[in-house]
Every structure is written in C-alpha cells, then in structure tokens.
C-alpha positions, 0 to 999 in steps of 0.5 A: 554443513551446519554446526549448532553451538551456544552463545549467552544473552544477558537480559537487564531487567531494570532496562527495556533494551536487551542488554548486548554481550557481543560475540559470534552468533553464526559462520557462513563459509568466510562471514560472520554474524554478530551477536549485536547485528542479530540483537540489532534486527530483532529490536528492529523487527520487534519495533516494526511489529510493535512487540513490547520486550516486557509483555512479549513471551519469551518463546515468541522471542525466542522464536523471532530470533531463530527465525532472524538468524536463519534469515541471516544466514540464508541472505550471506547465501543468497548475496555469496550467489549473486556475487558470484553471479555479478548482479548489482543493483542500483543504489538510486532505488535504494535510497528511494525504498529506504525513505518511504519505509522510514516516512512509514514508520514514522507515520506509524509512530505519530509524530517526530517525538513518538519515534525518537521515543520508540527508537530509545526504546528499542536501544538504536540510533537513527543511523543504525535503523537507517542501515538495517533498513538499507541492508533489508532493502537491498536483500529484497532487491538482489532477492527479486533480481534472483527471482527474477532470473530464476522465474526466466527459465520456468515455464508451464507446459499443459502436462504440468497443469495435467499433472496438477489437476491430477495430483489435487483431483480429491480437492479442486478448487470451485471457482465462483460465478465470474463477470468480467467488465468495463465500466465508465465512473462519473462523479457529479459536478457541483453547479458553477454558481454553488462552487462561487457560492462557497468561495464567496463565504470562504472570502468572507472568513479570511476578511475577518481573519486578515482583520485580527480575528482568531483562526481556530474560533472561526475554525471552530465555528465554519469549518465542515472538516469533521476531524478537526474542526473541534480543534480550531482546524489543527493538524499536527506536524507532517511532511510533504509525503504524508499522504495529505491532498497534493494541491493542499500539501504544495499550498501548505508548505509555500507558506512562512511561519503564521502565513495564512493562504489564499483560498485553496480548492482541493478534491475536498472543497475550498480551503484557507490554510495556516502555518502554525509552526514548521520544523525541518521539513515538517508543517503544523497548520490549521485549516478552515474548510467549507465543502460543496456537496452535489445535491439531487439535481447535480446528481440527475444531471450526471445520471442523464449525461451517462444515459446518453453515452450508453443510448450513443454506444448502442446506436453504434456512433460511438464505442464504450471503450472510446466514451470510457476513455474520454468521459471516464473518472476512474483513472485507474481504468479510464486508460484502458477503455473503462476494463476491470478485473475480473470480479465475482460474486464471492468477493462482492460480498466483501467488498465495498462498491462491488456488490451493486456491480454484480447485482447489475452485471447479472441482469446483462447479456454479454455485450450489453451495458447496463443502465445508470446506477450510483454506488459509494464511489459515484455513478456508473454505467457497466459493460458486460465483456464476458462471464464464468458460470460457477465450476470446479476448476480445469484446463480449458477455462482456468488456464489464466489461473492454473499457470501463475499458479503452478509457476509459483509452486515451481519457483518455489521448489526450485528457490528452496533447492538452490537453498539447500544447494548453497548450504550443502555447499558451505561450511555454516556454525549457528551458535545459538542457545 
C-alpha cells in the first residue's frame, strides 16, 4: 500500500547547496526516510554525475529526486528481505569497493583541493560521503546476493527459447558473420645493445643531475614523455593506485622529499624519478624519460620468430595452444592457449585492432593459422577454431546467446515481482511535492 503526500523544499538562492528543512520524506513499514538523507543522496548523485545546481533544470532535479526516493524505498524493501532471509555480507569487501569508489572520484576530480572543492559544493563532509558510499555498496552487495540467490532457481528449458523465437518471430535479430579464434600476440624486443645504449645516456643525465644541474631544464631538454616534458617532467600529486606503471609507482614512492631515483625500467622505457613533494599518502614528482622504440630490424626479428612457431604447429611438433601458452604476450589469453571471444565483423568495425583480425580470419580455413601480420597492439599469428556465417538467429546455432539472454528477461520478471510482493506487503507513505 502506498501513500503519496508533501513535504516542502526551501531553496536559497544566494547558496549553492540546497538549503535542508529536515522532515519525514517517506515510511516503509516501521523505517523512515529523512528529508536530509534523500537531500544528502541527491547531492551525492548530482556531484557523481557533475550536474551543476545553478544550471541543471529543475524537472531534471526534480525527476532525479523521485527516482532516488523510489530507490530508497525499494532498498528498505530489499534490505527488510534479506534480513528476513539471514544474508550478510562481509564488511572486508566493503571497505575494499568503498575505497576504490573514493580513489575514483578523486581522480575524477583532479587533485586533492578540487575534491574538497566539490564536496563544499555540494554541502557534504568527507565522512557523510564516505557513509553514503558505504550504504550504496552495500545495497549492491545483498542486491547481488538476492540476485544471486534468485538467479539459482531459473533455468531455461528449449520451450522457453521456443517460446521466445516465437514470441519475436516479426523481429529476430540477424546475427553478423562470426569467427571465433586464438591468436599467439608478441611484441618486439629491443636489441640488448640499444636498451645499454639508452641507459648509458640516462646515466649521463643523472651525473649532471647529482652535479647541481637542474631537473626540470634537463626534463625539458631529454625527456620523450610528451605529456610532461614542457613542464620540466612535473606530475602532479598522486597516490599509489592512480593507475601509474606498478614499477614506477613502487620507485616513486621509496622516495625521501627532493630524492632523486636510480634509473627505473618501466613497460615505457628507462626513467630517473624525482620527489617534489609528498603529502599523506600522496607524491608530487618529475620524471626524465628516454624510450627505446624497436626499429625495422627488431621488428623482422619478431615476425621471423612467429613464423616459426606457425611452420612448428603445422608440421605438428607442437600444438598452437602450447606455443600460445609459452611465447604468448597477451596475458589476458595467454593462460588459455591464445583463445578469444567471439569476434564479428560488426564489432571490427569499431573497434581498434579487430578489423586486421578479421580481415585475416576470412582468408582462413577452420583450423588453419594465419601468417604474420602487425596491428596496433603488436604482431600476431591467428587461428581459426570455428565461424558462423551471417543468420537470423534460432535454436540450434544461438543457444549460447538465447539462454543468457532469456535468463535475464526471467530474472527480471521475477526481480520486479518480488518487488511489487514487498510492496503489497507493506504499509508505504511517500511524502513528496
């Protein structure tokens, strides 16, 4: 049973926060809902979503709000339900969700000021977003177990498929044409003597450096890191899981203030590292840094190397998920013998790397391998495990596709009736303007 009444806003137009007179916004059987906690959400999903208060129409605040309260009231719902259901969750997970939500914002934000900027803002202290956050997750978290337990108990039988290709006979889907492959990835190598090159000249640099010489100018005048070079090398406050290198990020921060590193190797090349400043558990530095880019000759070397492994699977001494396994640069594939989705020629159109795949994948029989050929992410040789031709889609060849597909349509029917069970169930006053 639900109960629609009002409660007032005040707005103070000389302020950009939105002025609270707090107040029961909303009953849900024996809860209620705050005026203040509802204000305090919609500020936190205005700042998550960068809506400014002053230039945001007011239907689309308006229609935030009642999709927020509806939102509260569905979580008391769903929280009364695993109470009664005895599901907990564990608050280690929490707090490990909690901080890489925060660490994103404040990413997002830029720096440390702009996010204590926003927060005054938009009226809330660290420790009343931090809780909000917190509250969020863990609706996420019993949300995905009840999903979780629901999703348990559906199944998806071929008269369910039956009854779907039937219910959308006027318009089925048409799949694209469909490869699916393995591929071996190997990036070149640079030539020992270039990498000793490189770290010789660097070796030179941090001589001058120790010498008195200034770091930003020499930044300025060696330095192949296009993004800061101008700046002397200068990178602004960041923390450990900013998404830096890992072998970069751990030199960094063995630093004292006004330290400067050793030569550090990175994914990117040879560095020398400088900390500026270090604040908490953030670092300001600079950084000088000299890459070693493979030339024609590196990059024949790996080409000839990935023909051989394709004339040794051939010739059967080997197999191409084993070669896959141990020569492979891919780590996201390298595990499962060089295997990938499935790829079509829809989505190479898109995007970036796949259309070489395709373009390769159609000269090839099922089973074959492909020759050597270089995209944007290195070189590769490729192998055709299986293809779809282009088809309208049905029962025999999409049942991969049909059943997820028409397990989630279930869960949702059933999501929504469990919905509309609680509120039945419960006695729920929405006190809204």
């Amino acid at each position: 049973m639900i109960i629609l009444g009002s409660v007032m806003f005040r707005a103070d137009v000389t302020s950009a926060v939105v002025e609270i007179v707090d107040g029961i916004v909303a009953v849900v059987g024996n809860e209620i809902i705050l005026l203040s906690e509802l204000q305090k959400q919609v500020n936190s999903q205005m700042m998550a979503r960068n809506l400014d208060l002053n230039r945001t129409p007011r239907n689309v605040l308006i229609d935030l709000r009642d999709e927020i309260i509806q939102g509260m009231v569905d979580d008391r719902l769903l929280f009364e339900k695993a109470r009664r259901d005895s599901i907990e969750i564990d608050a280690r997970d929490v707090d490990l969700e909690l901080k890489d939500n925060l660490d994103a914002l404040k990413r997002q934000y830029g720096s440390e000021e702009e996010y204590r900027k926003g927060l005054e803002e938009y009226g809330l202290s660290e420790v009343q977003l931090k809780n909000m956050y917190r509250n969020s997750i863990e609706k996420d978290f019993i949300l995905q177990r009840i999903r979780f337990d629901m999703s348990r108990h559906i199944s998806v039988t071929p008269q369910d498929m039956e009854a779907w290709i039937t219910a959308n006979m006027d318009s089925l889907p048409v799949l694209p044409e469909r490869f699916k492959l393995s591929h071996i990835l190997m990036y070149p190598r640079v030539s020992e003597e270039k990498q000793e090159k490189a770290k010789e000249n660097l070796r030179g640099i941090l001589d001058r450096i120790r010498a008195g010489e200034d770091f930003g100018e020499l930044a300025k005048q060696y330095s192949d890191d296009p993004g800061t070079a101008e700046n002397g090398g200068f990178i602004d406050y960041f923390s450990r899981n900013d998404g830096f290198d890992p072998d970069f990020t751990l030199a960094a921060f063995s630093l004292q203030k006004g330290e400067v590193s050793d030569i550090v190797e990175t994914v990117f090349g040879y560095h020398i590292i400088k900390a500026e400043d270090i604040l908490g558990d953030r670092i300001q530095a600079r950084h000088i840094l000299l890459r070693v880019v493979p030339d024609e000759e590196d990059e024949k070397q790996i080409s000839n190397q990935l023909m051989d492994i394709r004339k040794d699977t051939i010739s059967g001494e080997t197999t191409f998920e084993d070669m896959a396994k141990k020569y492979s640069d891919d780590e996201s594939s390298r595990d499962l013998g060089g295997k990938l989705d499935w790829i079509s020629s829809e989505r190479g159109m898109s995007d970036s790397g796949i259309p070489s795949f395709i373009v390769h994948a159609k000269e090839l029989e099922i089973g074959e391998i492909s020759e050597p050929f270089k995209s944007q992410f290195g070189y590769h040789i490729i192998k055709l495990d299986d293809h779809k031709s282009s088809h309208t889609i049905n029962i025999r060849d999409d049942r991969t596709i049909l059943e997820p597909l028409i397990k989630q349509k279930k869960f949702i029917e059933e999501y929504e009736r469990i919905i509309r069970q609680l509120r039945q169930e419960t006695y729920i006053s929405i006190r809204l303007n």
